[in-house]
C-alpha positions in Angstrom: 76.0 42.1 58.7 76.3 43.3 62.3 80.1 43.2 61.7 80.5 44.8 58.4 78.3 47.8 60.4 80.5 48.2 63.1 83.7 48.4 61.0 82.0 50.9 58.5 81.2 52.6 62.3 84.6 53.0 63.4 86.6 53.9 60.2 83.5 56.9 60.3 84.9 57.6 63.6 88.8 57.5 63.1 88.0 59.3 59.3 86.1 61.9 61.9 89.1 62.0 64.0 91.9 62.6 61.6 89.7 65.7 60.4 89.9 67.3 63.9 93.8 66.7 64.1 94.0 68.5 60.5 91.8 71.1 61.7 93.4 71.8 65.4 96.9 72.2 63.4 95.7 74.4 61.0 94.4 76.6 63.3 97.9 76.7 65.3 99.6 77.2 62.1 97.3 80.4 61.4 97.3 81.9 64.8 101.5 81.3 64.5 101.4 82.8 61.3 99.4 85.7 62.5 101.7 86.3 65.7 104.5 86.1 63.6 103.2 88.2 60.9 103.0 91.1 63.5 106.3 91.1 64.2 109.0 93.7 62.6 113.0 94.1 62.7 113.8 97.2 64.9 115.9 99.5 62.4 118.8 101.1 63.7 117.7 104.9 64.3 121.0 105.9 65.8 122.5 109.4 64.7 119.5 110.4 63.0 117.3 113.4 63.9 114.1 112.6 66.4 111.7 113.4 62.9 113.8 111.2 61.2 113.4 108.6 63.0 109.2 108.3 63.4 109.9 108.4 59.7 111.7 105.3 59.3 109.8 103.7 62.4 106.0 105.2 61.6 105.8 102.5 58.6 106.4 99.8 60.9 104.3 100.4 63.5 107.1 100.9 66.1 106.4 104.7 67.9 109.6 106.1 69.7 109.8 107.6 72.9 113.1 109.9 73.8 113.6 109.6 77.1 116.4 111.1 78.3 119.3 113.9 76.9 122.8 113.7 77.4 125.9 115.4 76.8 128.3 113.4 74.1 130.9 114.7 72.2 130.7 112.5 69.2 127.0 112.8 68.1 125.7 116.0 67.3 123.4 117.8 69.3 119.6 117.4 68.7 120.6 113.6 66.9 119.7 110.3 68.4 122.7 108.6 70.7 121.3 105.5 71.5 118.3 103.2 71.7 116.3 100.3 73.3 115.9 97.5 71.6 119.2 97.1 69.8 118.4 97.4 66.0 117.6 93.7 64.6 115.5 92.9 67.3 112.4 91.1 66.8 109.3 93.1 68.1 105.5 93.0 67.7 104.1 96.4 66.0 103.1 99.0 68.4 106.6 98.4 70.8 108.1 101.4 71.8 111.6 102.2 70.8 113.3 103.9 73.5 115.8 106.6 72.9 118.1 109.1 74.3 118.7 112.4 72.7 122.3 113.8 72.3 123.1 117.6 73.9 126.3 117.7 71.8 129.7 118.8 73.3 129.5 120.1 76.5 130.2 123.7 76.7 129.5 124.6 80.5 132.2 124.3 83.0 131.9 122.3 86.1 132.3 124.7 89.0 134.1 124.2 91.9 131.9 124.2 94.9 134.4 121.8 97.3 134.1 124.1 100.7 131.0 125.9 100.0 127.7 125.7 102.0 125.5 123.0 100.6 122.7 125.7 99.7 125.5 128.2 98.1 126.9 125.2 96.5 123.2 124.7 94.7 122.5 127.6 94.0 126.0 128.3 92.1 125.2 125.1 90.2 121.9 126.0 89.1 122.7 129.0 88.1 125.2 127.5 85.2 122.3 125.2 84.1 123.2 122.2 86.0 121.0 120.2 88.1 122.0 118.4 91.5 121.3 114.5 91.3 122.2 113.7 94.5 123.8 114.7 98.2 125.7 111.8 100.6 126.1 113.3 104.0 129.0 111.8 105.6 130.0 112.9 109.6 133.9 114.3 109.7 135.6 115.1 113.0 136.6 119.2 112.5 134.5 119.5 109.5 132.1 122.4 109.5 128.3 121.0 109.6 127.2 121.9 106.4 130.1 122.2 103.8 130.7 120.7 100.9 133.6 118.1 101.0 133.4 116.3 97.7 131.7 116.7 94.3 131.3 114.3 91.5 132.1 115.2 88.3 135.4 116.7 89.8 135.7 120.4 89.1 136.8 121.7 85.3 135.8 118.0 84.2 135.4 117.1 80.4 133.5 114.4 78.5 130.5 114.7 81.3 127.7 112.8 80.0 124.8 114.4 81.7 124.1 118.0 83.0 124.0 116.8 86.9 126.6 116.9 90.0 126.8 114.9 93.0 128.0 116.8 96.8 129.2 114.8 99.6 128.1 117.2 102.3 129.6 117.5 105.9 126.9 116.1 108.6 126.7 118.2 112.1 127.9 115.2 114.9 125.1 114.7 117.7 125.4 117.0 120.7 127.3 115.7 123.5 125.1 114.4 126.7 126.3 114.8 130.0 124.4 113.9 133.3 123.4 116.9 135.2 125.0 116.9 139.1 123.4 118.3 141.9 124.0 122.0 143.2 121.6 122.2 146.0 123.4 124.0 148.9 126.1 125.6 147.2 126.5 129.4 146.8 125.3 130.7 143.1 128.3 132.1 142.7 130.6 129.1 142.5 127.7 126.8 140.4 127.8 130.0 137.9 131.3 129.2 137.4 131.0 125.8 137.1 128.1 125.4 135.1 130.4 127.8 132.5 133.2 126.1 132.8 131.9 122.7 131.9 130.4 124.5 128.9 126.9 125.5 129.7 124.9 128.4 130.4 123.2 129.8 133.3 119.5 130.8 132.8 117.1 132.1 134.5 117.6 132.6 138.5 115.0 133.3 141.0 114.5 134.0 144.4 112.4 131.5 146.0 109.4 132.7 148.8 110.8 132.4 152.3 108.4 130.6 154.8 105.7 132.2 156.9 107.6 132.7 160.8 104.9 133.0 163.6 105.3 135.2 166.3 104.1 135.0 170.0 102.9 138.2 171.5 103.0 137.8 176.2 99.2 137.9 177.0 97.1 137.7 174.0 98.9 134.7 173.0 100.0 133.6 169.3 99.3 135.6 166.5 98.6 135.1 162.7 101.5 134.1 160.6 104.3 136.9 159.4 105.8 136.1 155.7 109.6 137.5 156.0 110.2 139.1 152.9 112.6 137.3 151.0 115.8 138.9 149.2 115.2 141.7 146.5 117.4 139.8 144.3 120.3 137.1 143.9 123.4 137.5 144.8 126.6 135.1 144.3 126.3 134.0 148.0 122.2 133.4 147.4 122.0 129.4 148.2 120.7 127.1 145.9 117.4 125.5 147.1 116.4 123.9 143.3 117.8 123.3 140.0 116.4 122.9 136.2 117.3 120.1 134.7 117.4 118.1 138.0 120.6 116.2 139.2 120.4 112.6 137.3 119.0 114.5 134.3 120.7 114.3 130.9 121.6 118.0 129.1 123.5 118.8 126.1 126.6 120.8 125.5 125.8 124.4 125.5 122.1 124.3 127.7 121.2 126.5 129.8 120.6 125.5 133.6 118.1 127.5 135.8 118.4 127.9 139.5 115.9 129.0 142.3 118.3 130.6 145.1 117.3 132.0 148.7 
């Protein structure tokens, strides 16, 4: 008896374990089912106007989203050129079909802005509708800071996909640094001269306060300090006594140095 109750016992248990196996995989198989049944073919959309389109992809559940516009001389303007996914692709309902939006033949010229200012440059492509993408600055010996060297599309150019130019644009080279020597106890005339011909400037030039000189008077002995008025102005053989920068100093091409003289 106790045997034929533990095999009735376990064919309950394996009967109840076959049921669960059946009922796991018929859930999977549902749930695939139900992914699966989600999931459209992306039409192809291509040369069809924007309203067209939703059209065709409102009934699948696929929304479109026109991204971008560009010039092309084989689809028509207003008509879209091309799109993202690829039509036969496999996507769940509510994907977003990106596309970009044809501008037709392109009937505005490229102008030629190679040796302009970069800001005349701009301002001559905007006002032909164009748009700058981009600017490369690239450092030419003998090229004026500033200038346009290069543009991209060339000038006059055809078959231009978008409505943008890129300038490769002349970059000013770094000052030159030199180290400032000293001109304490020369004349102000010959620094002037030097300081201009090595390509700098003199500034401003003072006259610096001469020292107090006491003064001794026979019987009622020394008397208060006398300040000796100093010069009324410089003059080329005024002395030096202090410079700005300092000697050791580093100054660019084209400073100015100031001087105190006496």
């Amino acid at each position: 008896m106790k045997s034929d109750f533990m095999k009735s016992l376990l064919r309950f248990a394996m009967l109840g374990l076959v049921l669960v196996m059946v009922a796991l995989v018929a859930a999977l198989t549902a749930m695939r089912l139900a992914i699966h049944g989600q999931e459209v073919a992306v039409p192809a959309i291509v040369g069809l106007a924007p309203a067209e389109a939703e059209r065709k992809l409102a009934p699948l559940g696929l929304p479109i989203d026109i991204e971008r516009q560009y010039y092309s001389p084989q689809i028509p303007a207003g008509r879209i050129m091309s799109q993202l996914p690829l039509p036969g692709t496999k996507v769940r309902r509510g994907w977003s079909v990106r596309a970009a939006q044809s501008l037709g033949p392109m009937k505005i010229a490229i102008p030629d802005v190679k040796g302009e200012s970069e800001r005349a440059a701009e301002l001559n492509i905007e006002r032909r509708g164009l748009d700058v993408v981009s600017q490369a600055q690239v450092r030419i010996a003998d090229a004026p800071a500033d200038q346009v060297l290069a543009q991209s599309p060339p000038a006059n150019a055809t078959q231009i996909a978008a409505p943008k130019i890129s300038l490769l644009v002349a970059e000013a080279a770094d000052p030159v640094a030199f180290v400032m020597p000293s001109f304490v106890g020369q004349p102000l005339g010959s620094v002037s001269r030097a300081v201009q011909d090595a390509g700098f400037r003199v500034g401003n030039v003072t006259v610096a306060a001469s020292a107090p000189v006491s003064g001794n008077v026979a019987e009622a002995g020394s008397v208060p300090s006398i300040p000796v008025a100093p010069p009324s102005e410089a003059s080329p053989a005024s002395i030096v006594v202090s410079q700005m920068p300092a000697a050791g100093q580093k100054i660019l091409a084209g400073a100015a140095v100031n001087f105190e003289v006496r």
